[in-house]
N, CA, C and O of each residue as an XYZ file, in Angstrom:
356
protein
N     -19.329    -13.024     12.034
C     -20.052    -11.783     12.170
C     -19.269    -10.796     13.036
O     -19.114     -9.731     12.438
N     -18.662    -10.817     14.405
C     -18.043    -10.324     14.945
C     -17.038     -9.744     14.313
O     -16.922     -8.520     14.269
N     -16.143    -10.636     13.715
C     -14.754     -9.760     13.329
C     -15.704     -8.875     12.023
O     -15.606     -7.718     12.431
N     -16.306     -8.827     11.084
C     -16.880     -8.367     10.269
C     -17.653     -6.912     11.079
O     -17.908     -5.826     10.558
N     -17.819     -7.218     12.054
C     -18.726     -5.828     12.876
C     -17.332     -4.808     13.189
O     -17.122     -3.656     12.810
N     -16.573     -5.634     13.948
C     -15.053     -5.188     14.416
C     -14.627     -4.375     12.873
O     -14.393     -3.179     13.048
N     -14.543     -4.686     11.917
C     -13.522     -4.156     10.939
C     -14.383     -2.960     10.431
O     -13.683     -1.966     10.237
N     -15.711     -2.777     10.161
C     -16.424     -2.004     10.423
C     -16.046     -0.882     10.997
O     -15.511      0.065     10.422
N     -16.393     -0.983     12.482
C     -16.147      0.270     13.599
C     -15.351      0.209     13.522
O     -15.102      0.111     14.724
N     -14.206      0.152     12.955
C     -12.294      0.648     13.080
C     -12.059      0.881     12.340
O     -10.951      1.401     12.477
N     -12.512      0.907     10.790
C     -12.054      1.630      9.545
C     -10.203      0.661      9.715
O      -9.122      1.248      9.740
N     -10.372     -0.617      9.788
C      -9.048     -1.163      9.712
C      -8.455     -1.458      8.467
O      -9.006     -1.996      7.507
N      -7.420     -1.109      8.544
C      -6.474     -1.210      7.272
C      -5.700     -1.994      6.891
O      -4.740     -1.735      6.165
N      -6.112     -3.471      7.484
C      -5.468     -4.485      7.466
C      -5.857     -5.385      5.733
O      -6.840     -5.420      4.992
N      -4.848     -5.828      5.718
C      -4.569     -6.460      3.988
C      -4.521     -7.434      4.057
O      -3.567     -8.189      4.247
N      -6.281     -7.718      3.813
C      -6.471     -9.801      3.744
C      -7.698     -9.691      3.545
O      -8.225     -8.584      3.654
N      -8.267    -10.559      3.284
C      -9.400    -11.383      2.448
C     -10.870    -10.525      2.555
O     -11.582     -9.982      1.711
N     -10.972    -10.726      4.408
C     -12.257     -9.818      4.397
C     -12.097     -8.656      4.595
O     -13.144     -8.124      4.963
N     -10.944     -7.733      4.499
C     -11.384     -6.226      4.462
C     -11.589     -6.227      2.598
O     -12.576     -5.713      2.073
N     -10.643     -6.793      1.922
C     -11.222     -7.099      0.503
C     -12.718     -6.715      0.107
O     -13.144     -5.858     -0.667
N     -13.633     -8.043      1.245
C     -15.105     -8.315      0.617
C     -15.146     -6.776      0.924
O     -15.269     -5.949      0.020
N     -15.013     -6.373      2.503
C     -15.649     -5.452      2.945
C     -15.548     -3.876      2.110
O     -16.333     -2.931      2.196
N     -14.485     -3.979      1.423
C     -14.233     -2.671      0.595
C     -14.871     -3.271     -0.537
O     -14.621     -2.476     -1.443
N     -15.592     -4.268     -1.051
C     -16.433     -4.570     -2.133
C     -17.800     -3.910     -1.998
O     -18.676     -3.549     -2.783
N     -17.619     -3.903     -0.665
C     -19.565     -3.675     -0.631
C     -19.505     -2.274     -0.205
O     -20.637     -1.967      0.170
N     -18.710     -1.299     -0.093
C     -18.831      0.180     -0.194
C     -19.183      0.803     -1.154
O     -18.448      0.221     -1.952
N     -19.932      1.825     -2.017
C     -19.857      1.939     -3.264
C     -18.664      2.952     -3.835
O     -18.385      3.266     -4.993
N     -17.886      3.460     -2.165
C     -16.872      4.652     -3.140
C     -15.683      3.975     -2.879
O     -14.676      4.646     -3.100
N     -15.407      2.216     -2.250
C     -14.315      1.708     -2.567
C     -14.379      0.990     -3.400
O     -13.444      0.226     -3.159
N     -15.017      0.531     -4.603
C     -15.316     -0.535     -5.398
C     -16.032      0.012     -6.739
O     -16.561      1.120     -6.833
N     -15.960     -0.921     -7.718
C     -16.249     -1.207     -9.093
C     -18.068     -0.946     -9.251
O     -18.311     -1.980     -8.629
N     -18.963     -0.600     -9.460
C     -20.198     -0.515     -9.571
C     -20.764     -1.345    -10.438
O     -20.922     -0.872    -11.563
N     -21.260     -2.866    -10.198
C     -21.865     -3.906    -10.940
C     -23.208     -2.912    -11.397
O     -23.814     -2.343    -10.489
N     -23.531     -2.772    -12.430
C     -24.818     -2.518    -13.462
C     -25.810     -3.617    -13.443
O     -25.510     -4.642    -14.054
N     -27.269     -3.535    -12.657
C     -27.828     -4.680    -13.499
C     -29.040     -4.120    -13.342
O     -29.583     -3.971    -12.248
N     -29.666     -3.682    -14.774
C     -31.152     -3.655    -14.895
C     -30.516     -1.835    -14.251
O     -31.177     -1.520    -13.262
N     -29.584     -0.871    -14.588
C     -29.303      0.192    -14.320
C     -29.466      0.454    -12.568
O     -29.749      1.626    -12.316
N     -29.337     -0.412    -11.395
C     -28.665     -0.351    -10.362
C     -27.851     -0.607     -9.700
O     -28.388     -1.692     -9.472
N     -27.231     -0.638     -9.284
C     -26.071     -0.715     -8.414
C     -25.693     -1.897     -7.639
O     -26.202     -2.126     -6.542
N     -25.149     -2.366     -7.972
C     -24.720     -3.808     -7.544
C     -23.553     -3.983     -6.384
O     -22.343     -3.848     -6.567
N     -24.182     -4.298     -5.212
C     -23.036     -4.381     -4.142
C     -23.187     -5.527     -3.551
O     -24.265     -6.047     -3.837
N     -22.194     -6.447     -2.466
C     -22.138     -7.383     -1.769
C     -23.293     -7.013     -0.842
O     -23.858     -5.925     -0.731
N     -23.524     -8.201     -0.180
C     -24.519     -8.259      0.433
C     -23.756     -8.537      2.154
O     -22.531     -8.491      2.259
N     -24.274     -8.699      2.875
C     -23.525     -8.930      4.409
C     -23.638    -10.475      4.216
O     -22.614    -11.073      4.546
N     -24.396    -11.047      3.873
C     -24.723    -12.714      3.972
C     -23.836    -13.174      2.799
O     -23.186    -14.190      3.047
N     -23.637    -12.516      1.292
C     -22.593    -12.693      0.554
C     -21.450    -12.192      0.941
O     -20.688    -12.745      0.148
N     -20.747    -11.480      1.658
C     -19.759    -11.682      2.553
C     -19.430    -12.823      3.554
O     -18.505    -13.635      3.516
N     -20.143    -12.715      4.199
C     -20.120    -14.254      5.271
C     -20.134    -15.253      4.346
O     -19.611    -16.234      4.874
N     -20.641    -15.622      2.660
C     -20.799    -16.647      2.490
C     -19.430    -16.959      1.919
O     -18.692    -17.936      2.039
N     -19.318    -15.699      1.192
C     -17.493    -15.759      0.696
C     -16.364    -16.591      1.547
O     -15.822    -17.660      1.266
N     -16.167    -15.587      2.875
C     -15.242    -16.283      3.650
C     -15.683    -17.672      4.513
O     -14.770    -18.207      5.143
N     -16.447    -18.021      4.551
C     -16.754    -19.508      4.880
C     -16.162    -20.332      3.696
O     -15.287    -21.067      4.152
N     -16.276    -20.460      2.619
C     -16.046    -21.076      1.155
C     -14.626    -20.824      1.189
O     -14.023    -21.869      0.942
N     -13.878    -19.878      1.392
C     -12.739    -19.121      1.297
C     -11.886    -20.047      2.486
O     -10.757    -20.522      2.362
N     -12.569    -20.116      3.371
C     -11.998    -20.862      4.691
C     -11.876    -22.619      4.451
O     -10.840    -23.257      4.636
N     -13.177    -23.191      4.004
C     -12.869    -23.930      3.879
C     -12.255    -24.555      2.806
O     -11.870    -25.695      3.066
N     -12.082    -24.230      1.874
C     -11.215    -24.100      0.668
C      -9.921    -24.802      1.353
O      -9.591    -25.982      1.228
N      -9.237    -23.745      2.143
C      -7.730    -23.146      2.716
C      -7.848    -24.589      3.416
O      -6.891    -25.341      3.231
N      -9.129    -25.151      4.355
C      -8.466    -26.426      5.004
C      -8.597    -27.657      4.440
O      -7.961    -28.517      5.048
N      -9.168    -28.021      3.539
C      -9.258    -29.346      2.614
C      -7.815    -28.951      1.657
O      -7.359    -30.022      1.255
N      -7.242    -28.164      1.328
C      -5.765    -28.210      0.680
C      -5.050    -28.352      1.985
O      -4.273    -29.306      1.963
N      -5.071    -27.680      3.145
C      -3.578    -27.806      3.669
C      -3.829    -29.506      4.244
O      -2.826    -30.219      4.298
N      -5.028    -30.024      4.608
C      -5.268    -31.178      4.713
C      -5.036    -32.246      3.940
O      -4.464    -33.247      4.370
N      -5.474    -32.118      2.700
C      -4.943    -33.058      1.764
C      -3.050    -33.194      1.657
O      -2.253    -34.085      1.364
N      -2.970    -31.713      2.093
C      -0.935    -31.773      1.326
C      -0.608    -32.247      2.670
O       0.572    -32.596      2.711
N      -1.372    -32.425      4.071
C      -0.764    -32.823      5.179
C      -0.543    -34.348      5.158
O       0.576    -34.784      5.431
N      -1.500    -35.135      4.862
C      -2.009    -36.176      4.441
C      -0.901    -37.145      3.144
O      -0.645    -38.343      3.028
N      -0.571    -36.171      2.519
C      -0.056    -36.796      1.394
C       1.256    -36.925      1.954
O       1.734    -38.035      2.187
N       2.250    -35.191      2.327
C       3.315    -35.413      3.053
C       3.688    -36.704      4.455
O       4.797    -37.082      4.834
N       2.532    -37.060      4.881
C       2.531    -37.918      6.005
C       2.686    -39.705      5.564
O       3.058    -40.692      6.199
N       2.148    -39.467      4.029
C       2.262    -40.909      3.433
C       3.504    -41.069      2.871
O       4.151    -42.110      2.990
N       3.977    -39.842      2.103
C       5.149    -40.147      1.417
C       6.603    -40.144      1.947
O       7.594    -40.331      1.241
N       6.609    -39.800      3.887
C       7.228    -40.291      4.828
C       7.632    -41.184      5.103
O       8.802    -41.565      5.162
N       5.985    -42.023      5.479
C       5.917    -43.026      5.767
C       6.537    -44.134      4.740
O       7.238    -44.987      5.284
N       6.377    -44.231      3.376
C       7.119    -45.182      2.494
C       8.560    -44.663      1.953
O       9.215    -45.281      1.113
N       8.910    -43.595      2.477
C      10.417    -43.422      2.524
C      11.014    -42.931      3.853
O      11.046    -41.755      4.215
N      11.539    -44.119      4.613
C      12.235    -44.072      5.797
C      13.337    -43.637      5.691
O      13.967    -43.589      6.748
N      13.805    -43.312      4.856
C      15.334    -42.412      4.563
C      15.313    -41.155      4.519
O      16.268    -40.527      4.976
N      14.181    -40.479      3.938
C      13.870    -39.172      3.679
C      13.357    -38.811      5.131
O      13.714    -37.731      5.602
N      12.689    -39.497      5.736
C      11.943    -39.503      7.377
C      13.054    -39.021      8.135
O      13.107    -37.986      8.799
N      14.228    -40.174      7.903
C      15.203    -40.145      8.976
C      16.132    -38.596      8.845
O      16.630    -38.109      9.860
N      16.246    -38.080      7.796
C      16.636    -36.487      7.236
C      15.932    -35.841      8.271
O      16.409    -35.382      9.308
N      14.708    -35.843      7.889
C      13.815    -34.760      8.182
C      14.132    -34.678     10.085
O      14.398    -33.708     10.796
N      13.992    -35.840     10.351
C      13.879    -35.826     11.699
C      15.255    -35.343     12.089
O      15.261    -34.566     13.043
N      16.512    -35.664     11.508
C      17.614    -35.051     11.993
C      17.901    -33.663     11.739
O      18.783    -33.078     12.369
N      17.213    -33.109     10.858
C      16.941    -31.523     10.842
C      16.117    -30.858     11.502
O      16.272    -29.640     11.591
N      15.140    -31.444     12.066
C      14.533    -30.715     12.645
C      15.206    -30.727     14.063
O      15.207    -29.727     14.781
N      15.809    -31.985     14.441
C      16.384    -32.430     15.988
C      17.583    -30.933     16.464
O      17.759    -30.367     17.543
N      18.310    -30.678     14.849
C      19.220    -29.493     14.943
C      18.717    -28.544     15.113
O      19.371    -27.506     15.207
């Protein structure tokens, strides 16, 4: 809610996800959904619900590819021993 209040009062022009929603739910930055001949905009709670879903999305992938990279280490000790000497440089 905060950063959502924040982007609000600053008219910020930053290029990512929720100024996205947030220029969805304006009606003179966005597309005009029709239904039943009114006007169809995001809602503040369909915003919040977006980037929650959106968020956790982002951490069950980088989790799973963390997970997988950490196994396929582990059964190749040769590729391990690379990695570790590149990173040591």
């Amino acid at each position: 809610m905060r950063i959502i209040n924040e982007r609000r009062n600053c008219n910020s022009n930053a290029n990512d996800f929720v100024t996205l929603l947030l220029n969805a739910e304006c009606n003179e930055k966005s597309e005009d959904f029709e239904i039943d001949k009114k006007r169809r905009t995001l809602t503040e709670d369909e915003i919040i619900a977006q980037c929650f879903v959106f968020y956790v999305a982002g951490y069950e992938t980088m989790s799973s590819l963390l997970n997988f990279t950490m196994y396929a280490l582990t059964v190749n000790p040769e590729v391990q021993e690379k990695l570790y000497d590149e990173l040591k440089d």
